[in-house]
C-alpha positions in Angstrom: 117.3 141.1 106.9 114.5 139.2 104.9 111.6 138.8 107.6 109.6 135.7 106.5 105.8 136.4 106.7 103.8 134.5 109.6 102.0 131.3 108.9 98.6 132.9 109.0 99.9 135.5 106.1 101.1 132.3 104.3 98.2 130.4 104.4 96.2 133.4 103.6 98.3 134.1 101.0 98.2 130.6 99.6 94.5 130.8 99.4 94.7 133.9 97.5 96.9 132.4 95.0 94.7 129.4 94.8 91.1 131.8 94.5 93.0 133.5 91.8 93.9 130.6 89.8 91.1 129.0 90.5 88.9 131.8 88.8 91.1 132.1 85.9 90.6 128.2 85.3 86.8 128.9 85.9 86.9 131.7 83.1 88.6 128.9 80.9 86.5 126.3 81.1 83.6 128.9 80.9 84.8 130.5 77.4 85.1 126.7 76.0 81.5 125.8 77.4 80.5 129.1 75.4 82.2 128.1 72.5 80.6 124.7 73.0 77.3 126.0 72.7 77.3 128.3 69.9 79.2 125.5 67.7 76.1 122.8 68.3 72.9 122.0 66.3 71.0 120.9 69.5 69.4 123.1 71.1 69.5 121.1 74.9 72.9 120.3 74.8 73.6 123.8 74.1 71.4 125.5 76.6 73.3 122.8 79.3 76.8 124.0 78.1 75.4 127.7 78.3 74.0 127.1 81.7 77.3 125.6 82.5 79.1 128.3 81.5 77.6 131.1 83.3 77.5 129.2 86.9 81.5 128.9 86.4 81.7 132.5 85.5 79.8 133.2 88.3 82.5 130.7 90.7 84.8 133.3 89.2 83.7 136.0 90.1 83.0 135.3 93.5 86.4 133.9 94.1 88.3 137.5 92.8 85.7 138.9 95.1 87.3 137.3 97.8 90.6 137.8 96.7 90.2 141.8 96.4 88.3 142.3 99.5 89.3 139.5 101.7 85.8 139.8 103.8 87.2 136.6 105.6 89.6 138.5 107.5 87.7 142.2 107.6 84.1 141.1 107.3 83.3 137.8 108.6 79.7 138.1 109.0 79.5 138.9 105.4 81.6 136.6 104.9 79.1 133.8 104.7 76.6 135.7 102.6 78.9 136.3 99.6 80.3 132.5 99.5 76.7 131.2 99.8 75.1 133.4 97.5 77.6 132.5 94.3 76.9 129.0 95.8 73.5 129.0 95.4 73.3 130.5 92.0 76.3 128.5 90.5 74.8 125.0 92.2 71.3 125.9 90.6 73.0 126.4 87.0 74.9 123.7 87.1 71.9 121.3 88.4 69.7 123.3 85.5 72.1 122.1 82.7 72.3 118.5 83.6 69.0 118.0 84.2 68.6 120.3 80.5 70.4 117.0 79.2 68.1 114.3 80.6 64.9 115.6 80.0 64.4 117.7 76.7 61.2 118.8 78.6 62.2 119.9 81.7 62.1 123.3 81.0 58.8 125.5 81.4 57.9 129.3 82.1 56.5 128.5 86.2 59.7 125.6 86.8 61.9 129.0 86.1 59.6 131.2 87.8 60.0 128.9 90.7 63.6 128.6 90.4 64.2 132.5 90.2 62.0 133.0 93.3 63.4 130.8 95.1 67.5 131.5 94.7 65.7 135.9 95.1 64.3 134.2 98.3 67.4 133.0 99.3 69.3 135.8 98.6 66.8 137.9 100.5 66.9 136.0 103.6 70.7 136.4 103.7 71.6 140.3 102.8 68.2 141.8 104.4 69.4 141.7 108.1 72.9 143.2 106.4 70.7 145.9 104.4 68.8 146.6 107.8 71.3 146.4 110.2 70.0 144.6 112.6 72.2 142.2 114.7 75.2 142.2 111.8 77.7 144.5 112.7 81.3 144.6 110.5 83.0 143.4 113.9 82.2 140.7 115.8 83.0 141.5 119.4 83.4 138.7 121.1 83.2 134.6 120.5 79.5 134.9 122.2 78.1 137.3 119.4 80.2 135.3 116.8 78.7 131.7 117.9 74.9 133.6 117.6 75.9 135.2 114.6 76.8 131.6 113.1 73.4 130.0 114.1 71.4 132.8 113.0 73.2 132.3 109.9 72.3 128.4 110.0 68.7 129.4 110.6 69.1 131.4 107.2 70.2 129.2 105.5 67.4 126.5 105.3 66.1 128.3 102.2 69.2 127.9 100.6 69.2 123.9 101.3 65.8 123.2 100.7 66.0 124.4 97.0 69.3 122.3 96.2 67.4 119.3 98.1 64.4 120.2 95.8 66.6 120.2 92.4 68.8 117.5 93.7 65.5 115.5 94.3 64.2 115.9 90.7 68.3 115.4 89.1 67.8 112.0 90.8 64.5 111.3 89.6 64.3 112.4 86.3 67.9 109.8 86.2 66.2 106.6 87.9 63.4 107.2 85.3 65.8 107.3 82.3 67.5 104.5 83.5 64.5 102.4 84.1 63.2 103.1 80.4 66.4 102.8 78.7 66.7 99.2 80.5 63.2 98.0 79.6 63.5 99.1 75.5 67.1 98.0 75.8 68.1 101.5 74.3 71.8 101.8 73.1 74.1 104.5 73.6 72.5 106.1 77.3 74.0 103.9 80.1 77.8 105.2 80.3 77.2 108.9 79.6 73.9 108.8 81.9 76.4 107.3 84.6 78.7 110.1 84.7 75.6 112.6 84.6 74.6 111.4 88.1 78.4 110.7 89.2 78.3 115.1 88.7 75.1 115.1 90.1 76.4 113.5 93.1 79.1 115.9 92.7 77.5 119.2 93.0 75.3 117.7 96.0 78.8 117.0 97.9 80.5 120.4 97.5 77.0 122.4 97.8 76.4 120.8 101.4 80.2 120.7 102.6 80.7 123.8 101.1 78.1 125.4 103.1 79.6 123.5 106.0 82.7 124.6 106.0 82.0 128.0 105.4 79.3 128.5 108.3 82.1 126.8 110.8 85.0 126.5 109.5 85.4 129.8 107.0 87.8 131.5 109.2 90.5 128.7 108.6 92.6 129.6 105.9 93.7 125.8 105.6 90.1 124.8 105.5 89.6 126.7 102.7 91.9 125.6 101.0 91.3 122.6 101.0 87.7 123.1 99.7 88.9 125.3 97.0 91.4 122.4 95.6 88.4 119.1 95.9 86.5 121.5 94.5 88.6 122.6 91.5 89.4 118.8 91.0 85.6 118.2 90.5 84.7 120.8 88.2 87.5 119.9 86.2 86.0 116.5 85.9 82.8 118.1 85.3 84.1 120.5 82.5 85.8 117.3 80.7 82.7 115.1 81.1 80.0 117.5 79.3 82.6 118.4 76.6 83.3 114.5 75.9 79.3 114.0 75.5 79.5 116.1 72.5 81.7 113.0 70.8 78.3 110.7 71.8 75.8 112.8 71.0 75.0 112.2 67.6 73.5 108.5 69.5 72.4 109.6 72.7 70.6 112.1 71.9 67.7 111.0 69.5 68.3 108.7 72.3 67.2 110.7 74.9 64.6 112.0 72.4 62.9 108.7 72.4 63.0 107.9 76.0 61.3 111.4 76.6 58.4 110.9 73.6 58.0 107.2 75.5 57.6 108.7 78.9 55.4 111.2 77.4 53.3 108.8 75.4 52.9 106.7 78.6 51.6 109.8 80.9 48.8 110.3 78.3 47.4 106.7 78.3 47.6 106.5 81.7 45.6 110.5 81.8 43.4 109.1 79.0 42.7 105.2 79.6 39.6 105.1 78.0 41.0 106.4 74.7 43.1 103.6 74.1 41.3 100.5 75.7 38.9 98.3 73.5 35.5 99.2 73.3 33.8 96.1 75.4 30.8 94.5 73.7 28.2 91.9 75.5 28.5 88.6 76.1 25.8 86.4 74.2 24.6 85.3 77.3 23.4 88.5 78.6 21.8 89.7 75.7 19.7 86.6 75.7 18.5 87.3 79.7 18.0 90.9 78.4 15.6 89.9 75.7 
């Protein structure tokens, strides 16, 4: 007779099926993104689709991780440090390629320098007490050491947030500042794809901090996984469709772009350089008569 598995080996083996088709989606979307970026003449809006493409081969990679080793079920404490570290470099890629499309400029050697460090950092502070043994065993024995284990991860984690709050920080300035130009020159052609920029900036906020949420408290739940895996899908889905349809709008938007970047430029220096562009003041009449 047919014995029917238990719920837990359902659910677990529901979330398998949806890591594993979740990847292969990512490694989709990823091979169009690459074929996106080697098929454009600007150089910005390909390094974004590259960018893009990478973070969700890295999503995908991470998820047949899980699926092959299952370290929810055999490695918990681990556990956490794989989901967050493919987090943390696929949320950093994805910022990186929107904020690529914004500002032309972003870009220079010590703002990737910093970026690198700080996602090393990261990575550090959550695989070192693994690497050195110290307080992480395999097993957890008993709900005490698990409920320490999940604040010490909490404590390790701070690294992690502060650097999405940092790029999350400049994604949402670097937007109010396009916005605010583009309304004062009444620029054509930036409002609606600049919208859905920051509706996926708002995006990868939401899934970076629930993400980590559910993970730190809630990873042991098959269902709860789930159920992050599918909102998430859903949004990088939207995501994917919203950087490929900016390629339709891009011949306007993007000289665009170019000239809200040479304005903001422009301004910075006459505001570094005031004397360079103010007029040269001459003498009254008056006080060239008290002189004398």
């Amino acid at each position: 007779m047919y014995n029917f598995p238990q719920i837990e080996d359902f659910d677990s083996a529901l979330l398998d099926g949806i890591l594993t088709a979740s990847a292969i989606l990512s490694l989709v979307m990823a091979t169009a993104l690459l074929m996106k970026a080697f098929s454009t003449s600007y150089r910005n809006y390909a390094r974004s689709c590259l960018l893009s493409a990478i973070a969700y081969m890295v999503f995908a990679v991470g998820y047949l991780l899980h699926v092959k080793y299952h370290f929810r079920i055999h490695m918990p404490t681990c556990y956490v440090a794989v989901c967050i570290s493919y987090l943390h470099i696929g949320g950093a890629l994805l910022g990186l390629s929107h904020i690529s499309i914004l500002d032309p400029d972003y870009f220079k050697p010590w703002r990737v320098v910093r970026d690198v460090v700080c996602v090393l950092f990261s990575l550090l502070c959550l695989w070192l007490p693994f690497i050195l043994q110290q307080g992480f065993g395999v097993e957890v024995a008993d709900d005490f050491n698990r409920a320490a284990h999940t604040w010490w991860h909490a404590l390790l984690l701070v690294p992690f947030f502060l650097h999405c709050g940092y790029l999350a920080l400049d994604i949402y300035l670097i937007y109010a500042r396009v916005r605010k130009l583009s309304t004062l020159q009444s620029l054509p052609h930036i409002d609606h794809f600049v919208k859905w920029l920051f509706a996926n900036c708002h995006f990868i906020v939401f899934v970076g901090i629930s993400s980590a949420v559910v993970v730190l408290y809630w990873g042991e739940i098959p269902n709860a996984m789930t159920i992050l895996m599918v909102v998430a899908m859903l949004g990088f889905c939207m995501m994917f469709k919203n950087i490929i349809s900016y390629s339709y709008d891009i011949d306007a938007a993007y000289p665009t772009i170019e000239h809200v970047s040479n304005t903001e430029k422009n301004g910075l220096a006459h505001n570094k350089h005031p004397r360079t562009s103010s007029p040269r003041r001459v003498a009254s009449p008056q006080k060239i008569e008290e002189k004398k």
